[in-house]
C-alpha positions as CSV (number, residue, x, y, z in Angstrom):
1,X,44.9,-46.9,-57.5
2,X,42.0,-46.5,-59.9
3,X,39.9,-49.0,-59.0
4,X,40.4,-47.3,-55.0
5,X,39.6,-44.2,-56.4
6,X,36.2,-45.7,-58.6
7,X,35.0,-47.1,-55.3
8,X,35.6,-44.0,-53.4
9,X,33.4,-42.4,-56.0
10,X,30.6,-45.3,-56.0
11,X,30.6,-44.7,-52.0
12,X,29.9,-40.7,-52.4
13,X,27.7,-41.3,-55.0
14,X,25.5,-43.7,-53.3
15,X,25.6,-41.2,-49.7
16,X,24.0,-38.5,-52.6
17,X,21.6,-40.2,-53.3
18,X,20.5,-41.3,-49.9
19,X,20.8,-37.9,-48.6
20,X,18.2,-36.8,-51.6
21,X,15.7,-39.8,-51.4
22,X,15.9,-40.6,-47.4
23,X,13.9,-37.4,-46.5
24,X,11.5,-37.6,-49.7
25,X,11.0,-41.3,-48.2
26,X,9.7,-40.0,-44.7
27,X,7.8,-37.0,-46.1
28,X,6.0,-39.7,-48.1
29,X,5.3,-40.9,-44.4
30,X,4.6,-38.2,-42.6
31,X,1.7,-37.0,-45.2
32,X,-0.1,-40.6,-45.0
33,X,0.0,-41.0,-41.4
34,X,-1.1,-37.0,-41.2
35,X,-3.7,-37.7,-43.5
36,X,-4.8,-41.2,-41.8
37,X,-4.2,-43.4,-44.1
38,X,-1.5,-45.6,-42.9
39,X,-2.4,-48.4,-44.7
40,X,-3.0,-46.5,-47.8
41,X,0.5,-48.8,-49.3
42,X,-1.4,-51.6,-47.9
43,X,-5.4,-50.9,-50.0
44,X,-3.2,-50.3,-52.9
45,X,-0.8,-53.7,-52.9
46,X,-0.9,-55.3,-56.4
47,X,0.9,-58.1,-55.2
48,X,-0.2,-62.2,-56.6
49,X,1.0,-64.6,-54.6
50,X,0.8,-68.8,-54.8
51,X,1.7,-70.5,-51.7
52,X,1.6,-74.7,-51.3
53,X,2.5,-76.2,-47.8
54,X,2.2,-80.1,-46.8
55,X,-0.4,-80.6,-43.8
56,X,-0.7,-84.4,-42.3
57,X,0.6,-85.4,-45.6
58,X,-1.6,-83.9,-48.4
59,X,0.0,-81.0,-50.3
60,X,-2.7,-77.4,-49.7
61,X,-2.0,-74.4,-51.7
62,X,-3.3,-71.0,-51.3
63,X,-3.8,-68.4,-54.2
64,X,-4.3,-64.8,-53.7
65,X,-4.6,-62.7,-57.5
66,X,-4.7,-58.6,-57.3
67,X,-5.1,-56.6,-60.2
68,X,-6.7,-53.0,-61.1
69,X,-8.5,-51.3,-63.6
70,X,-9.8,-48.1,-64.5
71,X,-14.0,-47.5,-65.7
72,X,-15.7,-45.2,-66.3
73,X,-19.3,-45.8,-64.3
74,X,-22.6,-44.1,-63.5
75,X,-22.3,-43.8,-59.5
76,X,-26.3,-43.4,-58.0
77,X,-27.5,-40.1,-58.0
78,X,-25.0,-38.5,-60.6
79,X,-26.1,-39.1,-64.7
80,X,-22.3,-38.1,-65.6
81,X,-20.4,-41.1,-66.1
82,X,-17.0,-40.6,-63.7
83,X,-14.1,-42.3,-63.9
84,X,-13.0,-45.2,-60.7
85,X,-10.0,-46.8,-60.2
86,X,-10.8,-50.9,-58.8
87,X,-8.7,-53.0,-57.1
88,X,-10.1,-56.6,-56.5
89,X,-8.6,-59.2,-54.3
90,X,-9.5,-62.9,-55.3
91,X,-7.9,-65.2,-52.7
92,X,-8.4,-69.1,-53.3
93,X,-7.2,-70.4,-49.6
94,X,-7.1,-74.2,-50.7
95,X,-6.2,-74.5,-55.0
96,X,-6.4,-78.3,-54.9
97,X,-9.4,-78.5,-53.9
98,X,-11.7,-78.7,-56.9
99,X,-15.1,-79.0,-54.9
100,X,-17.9,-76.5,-54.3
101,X,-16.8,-76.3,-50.6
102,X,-13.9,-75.1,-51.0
103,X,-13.0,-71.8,-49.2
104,X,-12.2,-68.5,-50.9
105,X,-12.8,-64.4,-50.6
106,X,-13.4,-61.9,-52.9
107,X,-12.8,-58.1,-52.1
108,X,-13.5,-55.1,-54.5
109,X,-12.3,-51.3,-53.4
110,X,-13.2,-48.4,-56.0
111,X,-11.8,-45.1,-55.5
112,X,-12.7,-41.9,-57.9
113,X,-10.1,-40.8,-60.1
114,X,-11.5,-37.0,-60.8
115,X,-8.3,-35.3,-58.4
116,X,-5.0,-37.5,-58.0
117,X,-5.6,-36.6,-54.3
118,X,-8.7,-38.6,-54.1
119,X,-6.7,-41.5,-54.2
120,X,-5.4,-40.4,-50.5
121,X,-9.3,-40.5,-49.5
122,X,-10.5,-43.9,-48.0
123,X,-12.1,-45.4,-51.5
124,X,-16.0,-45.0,-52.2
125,X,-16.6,-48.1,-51.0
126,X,-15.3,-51.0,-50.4
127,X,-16.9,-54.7,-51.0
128,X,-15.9,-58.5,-49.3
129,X,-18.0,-61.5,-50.1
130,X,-17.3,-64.9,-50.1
131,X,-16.1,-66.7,-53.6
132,X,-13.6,-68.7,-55.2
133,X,-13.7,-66.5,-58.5
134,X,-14.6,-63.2,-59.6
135,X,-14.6,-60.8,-63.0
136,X,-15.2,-57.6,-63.3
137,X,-17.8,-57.2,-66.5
138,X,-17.6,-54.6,-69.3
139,X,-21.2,-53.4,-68.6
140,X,-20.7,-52.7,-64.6
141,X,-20.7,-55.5,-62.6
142,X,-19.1,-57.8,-60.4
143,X,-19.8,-61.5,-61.0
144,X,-18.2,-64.0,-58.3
145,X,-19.0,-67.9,-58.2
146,X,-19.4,-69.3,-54.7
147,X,-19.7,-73.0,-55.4
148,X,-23.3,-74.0,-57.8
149,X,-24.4,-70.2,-57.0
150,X,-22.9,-66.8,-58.8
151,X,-23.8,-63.3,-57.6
152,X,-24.1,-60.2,-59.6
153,X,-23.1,-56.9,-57.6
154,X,-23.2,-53.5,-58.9
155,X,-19.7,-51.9,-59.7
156,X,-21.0,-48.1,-59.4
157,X,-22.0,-49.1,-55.1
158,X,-20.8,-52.5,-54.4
159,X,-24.7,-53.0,-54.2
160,X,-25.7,-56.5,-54.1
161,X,-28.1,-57.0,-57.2
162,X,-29.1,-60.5,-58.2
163,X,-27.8,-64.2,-58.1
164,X,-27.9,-66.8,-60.5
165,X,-27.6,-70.2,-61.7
166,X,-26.8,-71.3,-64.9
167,X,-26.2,-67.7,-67.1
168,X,-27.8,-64.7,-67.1
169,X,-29.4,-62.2,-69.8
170,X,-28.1,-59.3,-70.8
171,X,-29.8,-56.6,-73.6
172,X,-30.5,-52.7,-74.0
173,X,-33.3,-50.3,-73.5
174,X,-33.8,-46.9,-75.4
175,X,-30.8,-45.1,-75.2
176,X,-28.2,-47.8,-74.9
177,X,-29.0,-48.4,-71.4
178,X,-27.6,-51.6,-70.5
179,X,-30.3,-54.1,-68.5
180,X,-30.0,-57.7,-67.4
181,X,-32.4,-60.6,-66.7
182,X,-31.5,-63.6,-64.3
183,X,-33.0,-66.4,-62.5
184,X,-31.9,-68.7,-59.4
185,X,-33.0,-71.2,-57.6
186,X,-35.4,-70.3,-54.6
187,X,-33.9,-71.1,-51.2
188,X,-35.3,-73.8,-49.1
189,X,-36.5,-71.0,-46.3
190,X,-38.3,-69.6,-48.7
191,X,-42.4,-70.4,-48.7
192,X,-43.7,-73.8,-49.5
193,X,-44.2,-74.3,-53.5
194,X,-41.1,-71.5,-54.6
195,X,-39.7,-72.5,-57.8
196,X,-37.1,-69.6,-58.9
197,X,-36.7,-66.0,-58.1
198,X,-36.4,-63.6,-61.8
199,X,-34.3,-60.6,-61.4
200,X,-34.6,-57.5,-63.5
201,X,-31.6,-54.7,-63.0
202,X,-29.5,-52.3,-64.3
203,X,-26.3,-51.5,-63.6
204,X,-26.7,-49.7,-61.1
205,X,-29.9,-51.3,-59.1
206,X,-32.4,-53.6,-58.7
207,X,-35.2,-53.1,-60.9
208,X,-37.6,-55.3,-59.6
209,X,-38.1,-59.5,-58.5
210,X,-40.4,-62.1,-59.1
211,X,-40.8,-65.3,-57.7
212,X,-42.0,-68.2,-60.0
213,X,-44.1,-70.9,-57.7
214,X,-45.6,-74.3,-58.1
215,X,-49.2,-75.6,-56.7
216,X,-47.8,-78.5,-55.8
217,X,-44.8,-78.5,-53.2
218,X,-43.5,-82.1,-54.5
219,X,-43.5,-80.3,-58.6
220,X,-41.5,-77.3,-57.3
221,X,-38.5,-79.0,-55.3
222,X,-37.9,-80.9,-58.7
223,X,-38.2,-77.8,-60.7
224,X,-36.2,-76.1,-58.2
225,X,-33.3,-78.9,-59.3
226,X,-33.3,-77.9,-63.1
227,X,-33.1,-74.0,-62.6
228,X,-29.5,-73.9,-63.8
229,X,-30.8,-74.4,-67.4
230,X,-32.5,-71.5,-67.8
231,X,-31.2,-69.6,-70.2
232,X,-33.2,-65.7,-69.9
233,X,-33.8,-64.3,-73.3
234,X,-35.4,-61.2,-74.3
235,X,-37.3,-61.0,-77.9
236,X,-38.6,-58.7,-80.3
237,X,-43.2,-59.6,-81.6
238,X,-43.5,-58.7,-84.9
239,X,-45.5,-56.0,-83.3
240,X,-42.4,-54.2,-82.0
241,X,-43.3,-55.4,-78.3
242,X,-40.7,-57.6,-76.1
243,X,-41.0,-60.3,-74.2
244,X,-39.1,-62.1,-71.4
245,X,-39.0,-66.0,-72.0
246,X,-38.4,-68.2,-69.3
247,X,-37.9,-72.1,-71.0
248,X,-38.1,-74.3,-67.7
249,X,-38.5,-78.8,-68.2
250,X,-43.0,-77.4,-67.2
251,X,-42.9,-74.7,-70.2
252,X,-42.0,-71.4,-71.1
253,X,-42.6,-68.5,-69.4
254,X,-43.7,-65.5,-70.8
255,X,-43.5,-61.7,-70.1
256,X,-44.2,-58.6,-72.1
257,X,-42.1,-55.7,-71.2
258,X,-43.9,-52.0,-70.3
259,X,-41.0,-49.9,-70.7
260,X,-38.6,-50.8,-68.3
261,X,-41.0,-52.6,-65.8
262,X,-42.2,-56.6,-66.4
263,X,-46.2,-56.9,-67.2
264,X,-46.6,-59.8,-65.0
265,X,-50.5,-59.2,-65.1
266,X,-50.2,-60.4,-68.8
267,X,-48.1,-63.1,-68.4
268,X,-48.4,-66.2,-70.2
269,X,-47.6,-69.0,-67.4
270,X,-47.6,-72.8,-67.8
271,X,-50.6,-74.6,-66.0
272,X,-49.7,-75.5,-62.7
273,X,-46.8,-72.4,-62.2
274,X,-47.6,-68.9,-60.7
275,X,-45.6,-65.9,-61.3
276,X,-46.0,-62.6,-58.4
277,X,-43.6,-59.9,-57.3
278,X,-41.1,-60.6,-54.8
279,X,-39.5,-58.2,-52.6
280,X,-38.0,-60.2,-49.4
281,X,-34.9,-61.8,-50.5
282,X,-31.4,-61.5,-48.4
């Protein structure tokens, strides 16, 4: 008789509690489909997932890792750091497959975290590439391999701001302001005798772009090859000056630094090498 009477109980129990969190359930609802965002659960999914199927005998797996984290970042146009929430998506759609070709996506969404209710806003912006890897860096940005090439994008915008091969630099300017120095291999569209476009940014844009170029078109495809070992470094003269050095298999590269902008008209460039602005790229 007990035991009727305990699950008599559970049963009421159990109708309470539906009766209490059924309605809170479709108020929940109501307010995202009033608000438009139905697929507000959906953006916000934290869900990893690792998949493996046979197809015509060969094992595939696919790989999809979610996480967040909160930053605090300087958004363009506002000099008061504020505070975003990011969510990115890194989905490897065949594991096995330890080429450069293999097929994968990377998507970033930030919304601000000033009101709780910004989080029911669509998010500031929202970011897809292609890549097979992606982290999100301490200083602002968004570094994603996509085979031999790695792209830098700003974590304030979701602005595209450099590729690279190899590593990239990263130092300060007065006031702690972080600044970064990279350099890839030009693409074969680009004009005859291109070595390696030199990127300059901050966080938060593109600072400016050189192009490195070879008088002979033969000398700058095999230059082109041995881009990867660059390694950008930015030094200190005894003088207090800096200087960007660019060690490439024809010499070093040298730039002094005016402010925040690269001197290239006192550049010290290797015999047979040229260095300009560039500005046409993607």
């Amino acid at each position: 008789m007990r035991n009727a009477w305990t699950f008599i109980a559970g049963l009421l129990f159990a109708g309470f509690v539906m009766l209490w969190s059924a309605p809170v359930a479709m108020v929940m609802v109501v307010l995202a489909a009033s608000s438009g965002n139905v697929s507000l659960f959906h953006a916000f999914s934290g869900e990893s997932v690792f998949g493996a199927r046979e197809v015509d005998g060969r094992l595939e797996a696919r790989m999809v890792n979610v996480s967040f984290r909160p930053m605090m970042l300087v958004l363009p146009g506002d000099p008061r750091p504020r505070r975003l929430l990011l969510r990115l998506e890194v989905t490897d759609s065949d594991v096995f497959d330890g080429s450069n070709q293999g097929v994968g996506r990377v998507r970033l969404d930030a919304w601000p975290l000033d009101q709780s209710v910004d989080l029911l806003q669509p998010p500031l912006y929202t970011l897809v590439v292609p890549g097979r890897q992606a982290m999100l860096d301490d200083g602002g940005l968004l570094t994603v391999a996509n085979g031999s090439r790695h792209g830098a994008y700003s974590l304030s915008s979701g602005q595209w701001l450099f590729d690279y091969d190899g590593s990239f630099a990263s130092f300060t300017v007065e006031g702690e302001r972080r600044r970064y120095l990279a350099a890839a291999a030009a693409d074969d569209e680009m004009p005859p005798g291109s070595v390696a476009v030199v990127s300059h940014a901050s966080p938060q844009g593109l600072i400016t772009r050189l192009l490195v170029t070879a008088s002979d078109t033969t000398r700058a495809r095999l230059l082109r090859t041995s881009v990867s070992l660059i390694r950008p470094a930015v030094r200190q003269d005894p003088a207090g000056g800096r200087w960007v050095d660019l060690a490439m298999p024809a010499g070093t590269i040298r730039v002094p630094m005016l402010g925040e902008t690269l001197d290239i008209s006192r550049a010290e460039v290797p015999v047979g090498l040229a260095l300009s602005e560039f500005k046409n790229w993607k």
